[in-house]
PyMOL commands that place a pseudoatom at each C-alpha (Angstrom):
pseudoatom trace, name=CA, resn=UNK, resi=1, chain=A, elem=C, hetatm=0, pos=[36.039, -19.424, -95.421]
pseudoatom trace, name=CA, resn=UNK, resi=2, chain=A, elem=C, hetatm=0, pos=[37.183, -22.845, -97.604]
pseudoatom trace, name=CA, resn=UNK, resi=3, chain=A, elem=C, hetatm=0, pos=[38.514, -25.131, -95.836]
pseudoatom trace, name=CA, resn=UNK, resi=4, chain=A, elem=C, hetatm=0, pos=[41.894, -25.519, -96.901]
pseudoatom trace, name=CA, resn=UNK, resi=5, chain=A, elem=C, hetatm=0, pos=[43.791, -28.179, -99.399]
pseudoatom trace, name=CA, resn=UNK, resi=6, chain=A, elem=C, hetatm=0, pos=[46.345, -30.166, -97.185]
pseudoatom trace, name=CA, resn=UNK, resi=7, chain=A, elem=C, hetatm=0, pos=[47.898, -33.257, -97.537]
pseudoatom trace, name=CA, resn=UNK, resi=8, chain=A, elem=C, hetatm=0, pos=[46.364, -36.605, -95.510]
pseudoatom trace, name=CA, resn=UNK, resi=9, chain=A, elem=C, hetatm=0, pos=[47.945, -37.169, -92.081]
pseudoatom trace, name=CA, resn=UNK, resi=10, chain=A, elem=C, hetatm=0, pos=[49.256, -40.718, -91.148]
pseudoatom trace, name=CA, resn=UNK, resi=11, chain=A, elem=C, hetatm=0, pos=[50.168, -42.278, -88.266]
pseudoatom trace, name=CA, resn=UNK, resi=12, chain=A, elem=C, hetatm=0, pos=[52.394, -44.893, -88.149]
pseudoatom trace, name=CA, resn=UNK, resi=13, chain=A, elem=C, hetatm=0, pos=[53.783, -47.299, -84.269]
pseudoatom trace, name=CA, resn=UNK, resi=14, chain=A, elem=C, hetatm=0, pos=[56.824, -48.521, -84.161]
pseudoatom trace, name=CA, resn=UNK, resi=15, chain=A, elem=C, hetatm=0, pos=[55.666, -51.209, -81.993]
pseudoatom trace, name=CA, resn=UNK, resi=16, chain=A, elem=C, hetatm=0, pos=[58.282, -53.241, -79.429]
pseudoatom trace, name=CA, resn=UNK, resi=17, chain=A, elem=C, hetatm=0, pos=[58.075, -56.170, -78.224]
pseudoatom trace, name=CA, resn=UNK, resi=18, chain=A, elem=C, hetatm=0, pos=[61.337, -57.242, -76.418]
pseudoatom trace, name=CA, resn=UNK, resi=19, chain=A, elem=C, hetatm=0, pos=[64.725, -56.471, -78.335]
pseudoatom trace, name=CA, resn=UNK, resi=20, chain=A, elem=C, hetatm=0, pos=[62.038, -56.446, -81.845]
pseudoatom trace, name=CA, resn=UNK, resi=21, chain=A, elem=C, hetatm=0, pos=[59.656, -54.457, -83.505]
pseudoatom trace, name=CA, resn=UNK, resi=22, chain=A, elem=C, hetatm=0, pos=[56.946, -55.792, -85.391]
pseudoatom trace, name=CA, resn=UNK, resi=23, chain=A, elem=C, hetatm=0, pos=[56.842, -54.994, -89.767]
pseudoatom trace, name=CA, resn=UNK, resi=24, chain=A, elem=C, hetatm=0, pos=[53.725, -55.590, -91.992]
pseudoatom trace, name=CA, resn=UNK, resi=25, chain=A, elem=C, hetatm=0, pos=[54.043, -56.853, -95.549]
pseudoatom trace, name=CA, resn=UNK, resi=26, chain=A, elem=C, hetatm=0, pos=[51.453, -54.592, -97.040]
pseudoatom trace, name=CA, resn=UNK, resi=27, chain=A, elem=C, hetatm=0, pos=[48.643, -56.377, -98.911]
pseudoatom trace, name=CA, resn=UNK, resi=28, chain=A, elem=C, hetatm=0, pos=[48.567, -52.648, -100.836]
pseudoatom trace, name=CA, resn=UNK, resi=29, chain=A, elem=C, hetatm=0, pos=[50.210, -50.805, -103.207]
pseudoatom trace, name=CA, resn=UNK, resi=30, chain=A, elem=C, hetatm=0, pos=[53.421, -49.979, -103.003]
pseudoatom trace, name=CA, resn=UNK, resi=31, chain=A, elem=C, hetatm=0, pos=[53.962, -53.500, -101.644]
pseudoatom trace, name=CA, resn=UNK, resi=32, chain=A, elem=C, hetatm=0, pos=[56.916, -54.334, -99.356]
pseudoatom trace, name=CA, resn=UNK, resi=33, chain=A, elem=C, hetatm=0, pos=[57.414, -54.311, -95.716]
pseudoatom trace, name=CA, resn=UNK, resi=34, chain=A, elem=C, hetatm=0, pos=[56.188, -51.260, -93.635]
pseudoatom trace, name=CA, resn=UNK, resi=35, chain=A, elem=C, hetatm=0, pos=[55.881, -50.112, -89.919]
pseudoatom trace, name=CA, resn=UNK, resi=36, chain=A, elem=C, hetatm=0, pos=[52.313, -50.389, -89.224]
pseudoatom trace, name=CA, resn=UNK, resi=37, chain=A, elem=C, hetatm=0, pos=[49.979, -47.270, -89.954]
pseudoatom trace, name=CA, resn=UNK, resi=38, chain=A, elem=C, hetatm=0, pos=[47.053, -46.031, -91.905]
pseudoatom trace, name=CA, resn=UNK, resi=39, chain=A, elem=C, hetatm=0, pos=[45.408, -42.402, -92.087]
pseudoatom trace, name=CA, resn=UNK, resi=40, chain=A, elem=C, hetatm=0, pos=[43.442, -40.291, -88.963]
pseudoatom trace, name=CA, resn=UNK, resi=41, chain=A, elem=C, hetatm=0, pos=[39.881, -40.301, -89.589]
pseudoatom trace, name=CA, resn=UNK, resi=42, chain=A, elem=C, hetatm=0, pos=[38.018, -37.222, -89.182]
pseudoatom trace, name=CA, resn=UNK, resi=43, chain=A, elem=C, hetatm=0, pos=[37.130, -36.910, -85.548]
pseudoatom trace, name=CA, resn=UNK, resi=44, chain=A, elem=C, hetatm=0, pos=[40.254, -39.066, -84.536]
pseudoatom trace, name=CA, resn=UNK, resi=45, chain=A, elem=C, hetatm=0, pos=[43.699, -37.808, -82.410]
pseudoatom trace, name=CA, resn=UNK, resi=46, chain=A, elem=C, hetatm=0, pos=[46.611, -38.852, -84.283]
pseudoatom trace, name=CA, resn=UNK, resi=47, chain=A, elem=C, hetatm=0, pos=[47.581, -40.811, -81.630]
pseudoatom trace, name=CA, resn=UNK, resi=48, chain=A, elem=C, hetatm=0, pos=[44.173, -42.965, -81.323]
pseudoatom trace, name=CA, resn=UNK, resi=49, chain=A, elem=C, hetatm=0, pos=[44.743, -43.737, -85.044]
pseudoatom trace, name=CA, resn=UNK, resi=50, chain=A, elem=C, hetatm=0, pos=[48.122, -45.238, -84.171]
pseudoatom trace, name=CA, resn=UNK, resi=51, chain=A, elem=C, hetatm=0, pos=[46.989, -47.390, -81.845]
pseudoatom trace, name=CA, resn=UNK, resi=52, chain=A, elem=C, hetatm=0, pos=[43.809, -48.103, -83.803]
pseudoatom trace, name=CA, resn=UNK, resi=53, chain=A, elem=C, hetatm=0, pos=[46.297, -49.240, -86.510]
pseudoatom trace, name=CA, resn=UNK, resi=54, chain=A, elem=C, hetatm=0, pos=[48.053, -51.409, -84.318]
pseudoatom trace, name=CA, resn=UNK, resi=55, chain=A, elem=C, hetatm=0, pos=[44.935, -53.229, -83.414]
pseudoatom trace, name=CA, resn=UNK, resi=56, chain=A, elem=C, hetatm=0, pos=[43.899, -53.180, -86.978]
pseudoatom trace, name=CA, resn=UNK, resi=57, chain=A, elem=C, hetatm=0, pos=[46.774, -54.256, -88.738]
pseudoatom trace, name=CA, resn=UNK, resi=58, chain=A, elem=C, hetatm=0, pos=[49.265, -56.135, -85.846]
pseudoatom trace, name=CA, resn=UNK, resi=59, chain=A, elem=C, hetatm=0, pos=[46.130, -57.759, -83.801]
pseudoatom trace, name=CA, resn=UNK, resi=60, chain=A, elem=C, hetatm=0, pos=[47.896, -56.190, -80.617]
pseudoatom trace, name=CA, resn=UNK, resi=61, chain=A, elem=C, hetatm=0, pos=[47.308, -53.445, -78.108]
pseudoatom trace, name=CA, resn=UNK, resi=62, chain=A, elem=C, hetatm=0, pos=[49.985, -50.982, -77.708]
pseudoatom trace, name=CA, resn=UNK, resi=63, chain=A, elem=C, hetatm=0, pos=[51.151, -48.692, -75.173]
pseudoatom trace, name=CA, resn=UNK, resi=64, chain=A, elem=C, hetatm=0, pos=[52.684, -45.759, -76.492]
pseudoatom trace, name=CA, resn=UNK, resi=65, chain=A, elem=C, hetatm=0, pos=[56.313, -44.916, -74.997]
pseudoatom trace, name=CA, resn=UNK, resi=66, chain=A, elem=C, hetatm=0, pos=[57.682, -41.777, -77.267]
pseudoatom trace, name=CA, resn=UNK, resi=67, chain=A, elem=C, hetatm=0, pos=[57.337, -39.930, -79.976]
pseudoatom trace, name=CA, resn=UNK, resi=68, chain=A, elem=C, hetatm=0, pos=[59.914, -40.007, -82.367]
pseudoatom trace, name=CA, resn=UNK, resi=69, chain=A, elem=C, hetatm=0, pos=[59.195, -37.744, -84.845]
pseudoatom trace, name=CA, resn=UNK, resi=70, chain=A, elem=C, hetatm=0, pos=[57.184, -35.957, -88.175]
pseudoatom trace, name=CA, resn=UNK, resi=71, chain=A, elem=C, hetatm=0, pos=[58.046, -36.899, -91.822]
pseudoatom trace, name=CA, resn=UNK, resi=72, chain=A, elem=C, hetatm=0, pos=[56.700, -34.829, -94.301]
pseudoatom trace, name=CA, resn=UNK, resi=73, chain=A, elem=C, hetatm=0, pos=[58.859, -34.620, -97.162]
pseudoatom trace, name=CA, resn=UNK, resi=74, chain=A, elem=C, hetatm=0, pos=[56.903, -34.531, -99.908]
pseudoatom trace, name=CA, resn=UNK, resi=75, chain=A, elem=C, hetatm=0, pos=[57.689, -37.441, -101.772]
pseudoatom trace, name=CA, resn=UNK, resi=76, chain=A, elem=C, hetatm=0, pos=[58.047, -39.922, -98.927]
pseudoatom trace, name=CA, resn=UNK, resi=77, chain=A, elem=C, hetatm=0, pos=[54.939, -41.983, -100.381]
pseudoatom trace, name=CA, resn=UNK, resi=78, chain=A, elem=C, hetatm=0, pos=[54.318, -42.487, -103.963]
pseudoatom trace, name=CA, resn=UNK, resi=79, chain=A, elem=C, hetatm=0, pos=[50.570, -42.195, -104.121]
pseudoatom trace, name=CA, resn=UNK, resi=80, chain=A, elem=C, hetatm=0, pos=[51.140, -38.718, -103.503]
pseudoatom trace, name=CA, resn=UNK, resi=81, chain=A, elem=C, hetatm=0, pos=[51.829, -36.177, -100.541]
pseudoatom trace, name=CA, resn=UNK, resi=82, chain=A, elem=C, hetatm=0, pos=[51.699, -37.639, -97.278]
pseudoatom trace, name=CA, resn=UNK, resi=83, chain=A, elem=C, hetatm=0, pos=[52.476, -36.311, -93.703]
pseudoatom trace, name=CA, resn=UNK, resi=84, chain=A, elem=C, hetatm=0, pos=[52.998, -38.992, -91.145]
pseudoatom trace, name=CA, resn=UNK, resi=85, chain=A, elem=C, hetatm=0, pos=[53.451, -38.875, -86.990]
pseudoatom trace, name=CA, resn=UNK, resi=86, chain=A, elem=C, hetatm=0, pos=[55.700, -41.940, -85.795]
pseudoatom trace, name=CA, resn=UNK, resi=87, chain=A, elem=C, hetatm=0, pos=[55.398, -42.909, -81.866]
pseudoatom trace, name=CA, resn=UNK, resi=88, chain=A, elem=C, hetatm=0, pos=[57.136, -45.824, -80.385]
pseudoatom trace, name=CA, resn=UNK, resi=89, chain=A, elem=C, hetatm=0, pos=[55.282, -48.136, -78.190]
pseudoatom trace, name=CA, resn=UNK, resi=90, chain=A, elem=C, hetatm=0, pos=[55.447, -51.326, -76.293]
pseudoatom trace, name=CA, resn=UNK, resi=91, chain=A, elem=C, hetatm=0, pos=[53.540, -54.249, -76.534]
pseudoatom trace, name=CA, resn=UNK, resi=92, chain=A, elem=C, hetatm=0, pos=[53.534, -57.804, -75.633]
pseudoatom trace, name=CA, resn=UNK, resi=93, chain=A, elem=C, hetatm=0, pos=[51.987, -60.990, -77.574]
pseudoatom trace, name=CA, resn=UNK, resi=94, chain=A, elem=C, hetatm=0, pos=[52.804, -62.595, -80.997]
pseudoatom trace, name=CA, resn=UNK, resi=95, chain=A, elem=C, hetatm=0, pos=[51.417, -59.766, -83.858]
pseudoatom trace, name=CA, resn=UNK, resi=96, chain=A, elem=C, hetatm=0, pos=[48.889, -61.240, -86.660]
pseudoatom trace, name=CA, resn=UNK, resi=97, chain=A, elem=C, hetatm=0, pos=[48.732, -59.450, -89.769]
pseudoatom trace, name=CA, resn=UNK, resi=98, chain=A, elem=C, hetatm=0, pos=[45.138, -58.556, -90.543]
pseudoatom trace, name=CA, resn=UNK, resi=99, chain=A, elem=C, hetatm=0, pos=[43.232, -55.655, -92.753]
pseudoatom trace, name=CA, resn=UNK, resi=100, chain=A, elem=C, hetatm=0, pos=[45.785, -53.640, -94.901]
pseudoatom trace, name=CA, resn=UNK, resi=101, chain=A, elem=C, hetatm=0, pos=[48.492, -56.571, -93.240]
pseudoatom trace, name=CA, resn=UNK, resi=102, chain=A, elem=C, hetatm=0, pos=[49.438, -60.008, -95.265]
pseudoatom trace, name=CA, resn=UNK, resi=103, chain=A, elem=C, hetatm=0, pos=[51.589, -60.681, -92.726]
pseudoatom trace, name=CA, resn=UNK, resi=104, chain=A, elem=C, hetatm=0, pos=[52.995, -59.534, -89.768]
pseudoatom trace, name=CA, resn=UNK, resi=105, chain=A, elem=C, hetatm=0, pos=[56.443, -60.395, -88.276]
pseudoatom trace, name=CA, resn=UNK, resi=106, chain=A, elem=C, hetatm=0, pos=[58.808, -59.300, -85.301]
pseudoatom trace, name=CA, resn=UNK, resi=107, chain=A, elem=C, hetatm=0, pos=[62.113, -57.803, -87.202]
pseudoatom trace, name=CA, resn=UNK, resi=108, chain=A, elem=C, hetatm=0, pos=[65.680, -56.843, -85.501]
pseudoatom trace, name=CA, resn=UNK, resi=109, chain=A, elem=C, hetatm=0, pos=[65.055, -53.156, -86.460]
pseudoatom trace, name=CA, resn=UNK, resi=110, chain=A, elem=C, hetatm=0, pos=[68.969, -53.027, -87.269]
pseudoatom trace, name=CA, resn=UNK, resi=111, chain=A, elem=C, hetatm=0, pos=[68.330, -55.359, -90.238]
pseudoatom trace, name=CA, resn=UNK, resi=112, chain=A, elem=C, hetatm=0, pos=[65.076, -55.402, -91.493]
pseudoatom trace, name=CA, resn=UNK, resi=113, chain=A, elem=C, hetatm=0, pos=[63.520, -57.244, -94.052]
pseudoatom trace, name=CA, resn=UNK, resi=114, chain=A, elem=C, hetatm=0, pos=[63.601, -55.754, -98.079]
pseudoatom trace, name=CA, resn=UNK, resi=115, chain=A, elem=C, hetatm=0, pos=[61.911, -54.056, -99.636]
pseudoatom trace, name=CA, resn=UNK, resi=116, chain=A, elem=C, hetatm=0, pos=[60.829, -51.718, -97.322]
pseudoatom trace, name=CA, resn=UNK, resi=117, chain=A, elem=C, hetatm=0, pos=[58.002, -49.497, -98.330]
pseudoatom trace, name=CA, resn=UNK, resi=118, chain=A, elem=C, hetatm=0, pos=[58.000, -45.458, -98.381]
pseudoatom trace, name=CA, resn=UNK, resi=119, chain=A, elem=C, hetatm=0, pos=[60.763, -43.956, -96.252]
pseudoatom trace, name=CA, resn=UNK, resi=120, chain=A, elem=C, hetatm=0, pos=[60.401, -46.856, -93.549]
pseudoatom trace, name=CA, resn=UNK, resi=121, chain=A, elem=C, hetatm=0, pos=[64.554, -47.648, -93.645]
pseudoatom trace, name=CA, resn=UNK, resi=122, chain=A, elem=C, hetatm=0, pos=[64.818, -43.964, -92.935]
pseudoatom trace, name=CA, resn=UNK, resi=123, chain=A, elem=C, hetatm=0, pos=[62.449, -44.236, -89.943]
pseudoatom trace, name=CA, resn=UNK, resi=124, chain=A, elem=C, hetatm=0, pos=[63.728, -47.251, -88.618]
pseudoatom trace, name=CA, resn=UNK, resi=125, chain=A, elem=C, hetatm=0, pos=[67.378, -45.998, -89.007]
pseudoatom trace, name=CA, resn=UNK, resi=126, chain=A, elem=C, hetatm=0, pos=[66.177, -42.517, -86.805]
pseudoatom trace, name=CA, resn=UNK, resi=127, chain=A, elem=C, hetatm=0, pos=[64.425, -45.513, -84.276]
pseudoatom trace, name=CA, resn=UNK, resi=128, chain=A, elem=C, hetatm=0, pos=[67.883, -46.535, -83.810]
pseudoatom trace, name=CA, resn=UNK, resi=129, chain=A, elem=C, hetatm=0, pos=[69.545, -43.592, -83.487]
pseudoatom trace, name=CA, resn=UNK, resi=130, chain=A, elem=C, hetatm=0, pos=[67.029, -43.158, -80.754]
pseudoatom trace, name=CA, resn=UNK, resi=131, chain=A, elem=C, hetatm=0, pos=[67.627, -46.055, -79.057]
pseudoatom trace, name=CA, resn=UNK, resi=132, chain=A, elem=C, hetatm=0, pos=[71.503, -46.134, -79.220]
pseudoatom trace, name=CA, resn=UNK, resi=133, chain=A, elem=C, hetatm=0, pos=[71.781, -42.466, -78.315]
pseudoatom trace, name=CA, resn=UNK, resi=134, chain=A, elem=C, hetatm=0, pos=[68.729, -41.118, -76.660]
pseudoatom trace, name=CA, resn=UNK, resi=135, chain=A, elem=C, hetatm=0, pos=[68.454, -38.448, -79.109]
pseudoatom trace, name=CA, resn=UNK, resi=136, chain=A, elem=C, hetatm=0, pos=[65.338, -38.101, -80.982]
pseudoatom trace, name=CA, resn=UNK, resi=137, chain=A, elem=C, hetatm=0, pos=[65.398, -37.080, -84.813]
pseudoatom trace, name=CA, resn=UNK, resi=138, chain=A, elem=C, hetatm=0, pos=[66.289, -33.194, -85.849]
pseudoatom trace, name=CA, resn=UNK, resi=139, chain=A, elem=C, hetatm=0, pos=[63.893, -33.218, -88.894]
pseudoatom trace, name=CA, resn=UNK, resi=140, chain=A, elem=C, hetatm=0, pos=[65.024, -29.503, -89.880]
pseudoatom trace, name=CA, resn=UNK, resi=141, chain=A, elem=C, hetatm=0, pos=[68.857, -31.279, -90.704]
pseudoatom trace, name=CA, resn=UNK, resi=142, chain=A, elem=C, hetatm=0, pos=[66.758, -33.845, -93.062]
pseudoatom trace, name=CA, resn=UNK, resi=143, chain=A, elem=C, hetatm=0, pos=[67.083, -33.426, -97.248]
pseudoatom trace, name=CA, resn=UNK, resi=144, chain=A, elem=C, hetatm=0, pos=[68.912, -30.066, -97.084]
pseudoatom trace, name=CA, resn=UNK, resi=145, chain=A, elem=C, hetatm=0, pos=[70.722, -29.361, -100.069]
for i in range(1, 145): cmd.bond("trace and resi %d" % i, "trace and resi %d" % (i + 1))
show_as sticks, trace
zoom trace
């Protein structure tokens, strides 16, 4: 049998460090600010990926806490259909942008910086959500209509 035609999985780390999280200004198209992520390679868990990306992008090494949720509408990244798994973790240290990073930055997740790339404001708003309520995300209530 074929294998089958699917979109790329992501995974993307909220990562905190005290009351912040830390944002990359992507050195990529689309440009902006981002939560830091990148693809699973073959062979990979999602969640080794995240904190691969973490080490790759942020120069830190995570612990990972929760996570928060799936986004998979289709048009959440404009170079075409993306699925992404977001986890929270914690780490400590002062982040360096490096590899798909021009910068990295800690960020008050309740005002981050603009532009923020794909659906990153809605992620970060759901990350708050969290925080202030305990309740993760219900992604079936998400871009009904």
């Amino acid at each position: 049998m074929p294998r089958p035609k699917c979109p790329p999985i992501a995974a993307d780390i909220i990562t905190e460090i005290g009351d912040k999280v830390v944002l990359i200004e992507r050195r990529n198209i689309p440009l902006g600010w981002a939560i830091p992520g990148g693809f699973v390679d073959f062979g990979e868990t999602v969640e080794d990926a995240a904190i691969r990306e973490a080490r790759e992008e942020i120069s830190l090494e995570v612990a990972i806490r929760a996570l928060l949720g799936v986004y998979s509408r289709p048009d959440r990244d404009p170079r075409g259909q993306t699925i992404t798994v977001v986890y929270v973790a914690r780490a400590s240290g002062t982040p360096r942008g490096a590899d798909d990073a021009k910068n990295a930055r800690l960020c008050d997740p309740r005002n981050p910086p603009a532009p923020l790339a794909f659906d990153h404001a809605e992620i970060l708003a759901d990350y708050v959500r969290w925080l202030e309520t305990g309740e993760f995300p219900a992604p079936w209530r998400r871009h009904r209509g």
